[in-house]
N, C-alpha and C positions, 0 to 999 in steps of 0.2 A: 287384378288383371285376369283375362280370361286365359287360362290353359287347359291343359291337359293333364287332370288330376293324378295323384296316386293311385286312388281306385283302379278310375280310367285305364293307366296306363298297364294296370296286373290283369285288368279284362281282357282288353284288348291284346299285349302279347302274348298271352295266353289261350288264346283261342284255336290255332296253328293254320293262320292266313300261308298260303304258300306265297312263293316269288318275295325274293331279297331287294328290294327300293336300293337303287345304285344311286346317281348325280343327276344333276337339273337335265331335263331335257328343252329342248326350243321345239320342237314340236306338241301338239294336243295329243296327248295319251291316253287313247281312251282303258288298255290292259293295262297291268304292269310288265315293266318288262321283260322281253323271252315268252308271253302268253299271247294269245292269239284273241285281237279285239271281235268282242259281242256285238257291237253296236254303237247305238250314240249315247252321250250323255245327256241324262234326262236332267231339264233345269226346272224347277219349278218357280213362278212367283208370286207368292201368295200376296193378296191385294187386302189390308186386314179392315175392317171396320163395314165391310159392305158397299162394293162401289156399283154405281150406279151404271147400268146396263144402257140406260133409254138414253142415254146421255155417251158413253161408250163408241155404243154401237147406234144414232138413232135412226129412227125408220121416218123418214123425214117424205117421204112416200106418202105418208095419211097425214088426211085434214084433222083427225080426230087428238092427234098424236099433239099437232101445234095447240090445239083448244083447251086439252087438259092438263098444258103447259105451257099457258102464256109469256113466261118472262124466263123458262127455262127450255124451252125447246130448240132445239138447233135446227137451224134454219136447213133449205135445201143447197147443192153443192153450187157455187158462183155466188152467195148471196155472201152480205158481211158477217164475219165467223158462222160460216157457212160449211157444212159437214163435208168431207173428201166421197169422192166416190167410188163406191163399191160395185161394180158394174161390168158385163161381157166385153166391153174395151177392152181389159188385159184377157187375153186369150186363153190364158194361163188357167183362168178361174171359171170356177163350179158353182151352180146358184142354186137353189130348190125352187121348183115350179114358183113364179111369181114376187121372187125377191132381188133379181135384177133390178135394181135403181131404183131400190125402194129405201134398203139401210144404207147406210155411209158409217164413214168413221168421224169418232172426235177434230175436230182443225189442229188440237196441241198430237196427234199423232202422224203430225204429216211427216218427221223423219224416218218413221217404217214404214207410212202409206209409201212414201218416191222412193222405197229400198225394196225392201220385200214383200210388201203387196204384188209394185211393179215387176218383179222378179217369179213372183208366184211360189213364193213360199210362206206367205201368211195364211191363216187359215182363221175365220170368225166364226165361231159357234155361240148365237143369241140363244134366247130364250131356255137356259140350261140350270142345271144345280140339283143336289136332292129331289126326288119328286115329295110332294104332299104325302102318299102314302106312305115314306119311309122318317120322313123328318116334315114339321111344320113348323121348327122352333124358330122366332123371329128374338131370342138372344145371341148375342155375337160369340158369347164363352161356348154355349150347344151347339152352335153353327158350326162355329169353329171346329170343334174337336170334332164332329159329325161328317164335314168336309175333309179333313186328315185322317177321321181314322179310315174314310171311305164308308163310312156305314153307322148310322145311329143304335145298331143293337151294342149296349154296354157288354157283352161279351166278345165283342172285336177286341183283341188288344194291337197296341203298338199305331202306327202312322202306314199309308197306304206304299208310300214310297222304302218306307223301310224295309217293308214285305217283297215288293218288288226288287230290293238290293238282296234281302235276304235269298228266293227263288236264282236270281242270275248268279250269287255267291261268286261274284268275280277274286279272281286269283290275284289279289293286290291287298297292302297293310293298309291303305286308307282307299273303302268303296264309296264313301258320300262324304258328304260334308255340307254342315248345316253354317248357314252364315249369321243366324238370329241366337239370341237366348232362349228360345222356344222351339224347342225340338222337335214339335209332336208329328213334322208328317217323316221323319226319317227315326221316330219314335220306335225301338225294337229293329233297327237295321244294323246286322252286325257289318263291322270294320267302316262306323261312320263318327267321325268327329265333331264340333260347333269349335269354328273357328268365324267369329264376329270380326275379328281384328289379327290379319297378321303379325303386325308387330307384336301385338301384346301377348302374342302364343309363347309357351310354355310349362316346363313342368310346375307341378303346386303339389298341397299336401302333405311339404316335409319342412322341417323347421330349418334345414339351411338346403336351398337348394344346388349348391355348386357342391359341397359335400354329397347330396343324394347322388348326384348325377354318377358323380365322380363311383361312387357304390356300386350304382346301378351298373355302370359299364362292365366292374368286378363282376357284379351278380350274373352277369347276364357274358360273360367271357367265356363258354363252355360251347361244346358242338349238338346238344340235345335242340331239339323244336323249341321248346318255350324260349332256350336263351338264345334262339336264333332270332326269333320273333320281339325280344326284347333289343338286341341291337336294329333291329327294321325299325322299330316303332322310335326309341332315342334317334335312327336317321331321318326321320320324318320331321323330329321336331327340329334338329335342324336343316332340313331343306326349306318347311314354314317359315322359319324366322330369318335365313336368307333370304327371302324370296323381296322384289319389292313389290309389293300392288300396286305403286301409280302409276300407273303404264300412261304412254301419253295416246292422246285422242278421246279420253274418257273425261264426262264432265265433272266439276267440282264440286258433285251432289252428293248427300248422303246413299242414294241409292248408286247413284255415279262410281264411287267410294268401291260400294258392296260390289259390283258387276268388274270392276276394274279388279280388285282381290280375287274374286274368282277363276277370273280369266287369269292370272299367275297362278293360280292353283290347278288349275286344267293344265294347263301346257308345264307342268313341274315335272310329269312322270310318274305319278302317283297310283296311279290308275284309275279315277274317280270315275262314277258309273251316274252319280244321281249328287245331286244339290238342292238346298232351299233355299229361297231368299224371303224375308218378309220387308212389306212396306206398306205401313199404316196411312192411317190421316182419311181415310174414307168415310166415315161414318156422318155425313153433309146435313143433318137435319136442319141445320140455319147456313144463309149465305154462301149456296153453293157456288151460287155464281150464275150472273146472265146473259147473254147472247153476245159475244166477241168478248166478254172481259176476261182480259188472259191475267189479271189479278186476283180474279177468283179462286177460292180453295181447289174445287176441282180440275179446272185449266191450268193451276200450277202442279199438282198432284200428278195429270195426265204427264202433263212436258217433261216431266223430271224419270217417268217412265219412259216416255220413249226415246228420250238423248238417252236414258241410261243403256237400252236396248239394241239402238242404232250403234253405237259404240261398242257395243258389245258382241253385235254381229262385224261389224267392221273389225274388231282384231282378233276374229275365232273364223277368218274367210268365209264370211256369209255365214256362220253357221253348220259350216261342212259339216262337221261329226258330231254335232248338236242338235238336239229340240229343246227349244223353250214352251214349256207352257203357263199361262196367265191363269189364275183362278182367284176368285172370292168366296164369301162363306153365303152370300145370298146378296141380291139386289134390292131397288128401291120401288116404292110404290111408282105408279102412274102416274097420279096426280100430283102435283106440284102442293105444300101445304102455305101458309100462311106468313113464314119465315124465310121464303127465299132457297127452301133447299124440300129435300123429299126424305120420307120415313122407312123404315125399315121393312121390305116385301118380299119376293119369293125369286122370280126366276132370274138369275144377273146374267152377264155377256163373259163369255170363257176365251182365249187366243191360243192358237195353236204356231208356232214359225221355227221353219229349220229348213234345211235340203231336203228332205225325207218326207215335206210337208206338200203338198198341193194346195195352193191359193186358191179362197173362193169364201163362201158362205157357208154354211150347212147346219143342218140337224134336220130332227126327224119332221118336224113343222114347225110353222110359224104365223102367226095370229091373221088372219085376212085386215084386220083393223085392232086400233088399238083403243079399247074401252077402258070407263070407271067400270072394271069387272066388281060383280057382287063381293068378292070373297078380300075385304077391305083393299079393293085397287091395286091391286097383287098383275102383275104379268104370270101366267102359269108356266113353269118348268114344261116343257113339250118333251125336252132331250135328257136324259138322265148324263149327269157330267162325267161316268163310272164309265159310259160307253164309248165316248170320243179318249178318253183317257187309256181302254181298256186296247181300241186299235192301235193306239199311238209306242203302249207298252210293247204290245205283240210285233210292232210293224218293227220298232227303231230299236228295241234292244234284245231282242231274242227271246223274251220270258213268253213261253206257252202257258204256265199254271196260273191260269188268270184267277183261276175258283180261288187260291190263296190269295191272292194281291185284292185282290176285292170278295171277300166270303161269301157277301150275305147278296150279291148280284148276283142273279141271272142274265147272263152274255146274250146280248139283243142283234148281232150283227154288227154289220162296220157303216160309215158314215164316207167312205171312202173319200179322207182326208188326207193316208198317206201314198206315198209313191212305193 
């Protein structure tokens, strides 16, 4: 079962988080309580295997676009499985010169297109990820960790998000919480837990556990810091393992699941500042799937994101004191190969959605056409993903020291996505 170790739990109350975790609260918490809220909570989710951008987000705008994807292009908006539109119609939204009713969204994300597209708190940034100059790894393991830690020099340590819980150093016993067995982007963030599965939370580590506890309580019965921090951390574990995660309105998906525990974790009281969620299954090199088939890996991949997401702004009120952001470790080729799906390339499609978010399109450019580019049918990164990320940190949770939260970046300006 996944818990909270022994190690774990001598780290962590031992570190001297202030603010004593009281009873469940029905409101989104974003301090704990008695401290004065930062910001919002950052939610990230990471999309693992490489998901496809042209597909995502496509640019159904160019002829070229349908040509070097005959049985995988998505068609334009009205046509059957036919992309949503991403267009000056919502008022709301922001386009770069020449991208008005050129990209669309996926047809399985039409439960965020009629929510908060409509609403104007989505936010689509194509053509993004590592640039070439700092990372060209097309392995998902290098990608990966290069995308988490924010930076491919091996002398970054820890996960991006960590860094950023670490700088905001919010006054609460639990600041993040990871919901994967893969830690790395809340990697080096003090007062963050992996909590995969409510229920299954608890203490481990000791060979009887109702004995330890029972210790622990003794150990920890004194008015110094550490044992005050050691009864926080024992209330945590039980406010977790009260909690229920199935909330209703959330679908009956595995990522369904994850977003639904969440959202009982946010509104506990805890004071959770940052999250991760991972969701595989992207990696589409055969059988992505063709034009309306909603059986296809991809098409079911997408849907199960965004019920999880609709759902998920529906019982956090839109979104109020949240940003989600969507990421991948890299996107697909161009071209369509032989098998019905597309290979592992360079620049993928990043989502931005919260209140705090401005609806539209953005990055720094975006291709006039979409070629078999020399550089094996790669889309070229335009937007470095550190940038829209880096506003988003600065806009929605207060952190100024972006130089920590991203080292090896040089700060390029704002993309102005938030409000």
């Amino acid at each position: 079962m996944t818990t909270l170790t022994r190690r774990k739990f001598i780290a962590v109350s031992g570190i001297g988080a202030a603010g004593v975790v009281t009873g469940l609260g029905t409101r989104l918490a974003i301090a704990a309580p008695g401290s004065p809220a930062t910001g919002d909570a950052l939610v990230v989710l990471f999309l693992r295997g490489g998901a496809d951008g042209l597909s995502l987000t496509p640019p159904y705008g160019y002829p070229s676009y349908r040509q070097l994807r005959p049985s995988l292009a998505i068609p334009p908006p009205g046509s059957n499985g036919g992309a949503l539109p991403l267009n000056s119609s919502n008022g709301n939204a922001a386009f770069p010169t020449g991208i008005d009713g050129v990209v669309g969204l996926h047809p399985a994300l039409r439960p965020i297109h009629e929510t908060l597209w409509n609403q104007g708190r989505l936010a689509v940034i194509p053509a993004t990820g590592l640039p070439p100059s700092e990372s060209a790894s097309r392995s998902h393991f290098s990608a990966e960790s290069y995308v988490a830690r924010g930076s491919a020099s091996m002398s970054v340590g820890g996960g991006w998000l960590g860094r950023m819980l670490n700088v905001l150093n919010p006054q609460a016993t639990v600041g993040g919480v990871n919901k994967s067995q893969r830690a790395n982007l809340l990697e080096g963030g003090r007062n963050s837990l992996t909590v995969p599965r409510v229920s299954n939370f608890g203490l481990s580590g000791f060979r009887n556990g109702g004995a330890a506890r029972e210790a622990l309580q003794v150990l920890n019965a004194g008015a110094d810091s550490v044992a005050t921090e050691g009864r926080n951390i024992l209330s945590v574990v039980d406010q977790i393992q009260a909690l229920d995660g199935n909330r209703p309105g959330f679908p009956n998906t595995g990522l369904g699941r994850q977003f639904s525990e969440l959202s009982a974790l946010l509104k506990a009281g805890l004071g959770i500042h940052a999250a991760s969620i991972d969701f595989g299954g992207w990696d589409t090199h055969s059988d992505q799937g063709g034009v309306g088939d909603t059986n296809g890996r991809f098409w079911r991949r997408t849907e199960e994101v965004a019920g999880a997401l609709r759902a998920f702004a529906d019982d956090t009120n839109g979104l109020d004191e949240i940003t989600v952001v969507v990421i991948t470790e890299f996107g697909r080729t161009i071209n369509e190969n032989g098998n019905g799906g597309t290979d592992h390339g360079r620049a993928a499609t990043h989502l931005a959605m919260g209140a705090g978010i401005r609806g539209g399109v953005y990055g720094d450019d975006y291709p006039d056409t979409i070629r078999d580019d020399p550089d094996n049918g790669d889309l070229t990164v335009l937007t470095d993903y550190r940038k829209f990320l880096s506003e988003i940190i600065a806009a929605r949770t207060g952190v100024s020291d972006l130089a920590t939260v991203f080292p090896t970046f040089a700060q390029q300006g704002q993309l102005g996505l938030t409000r």
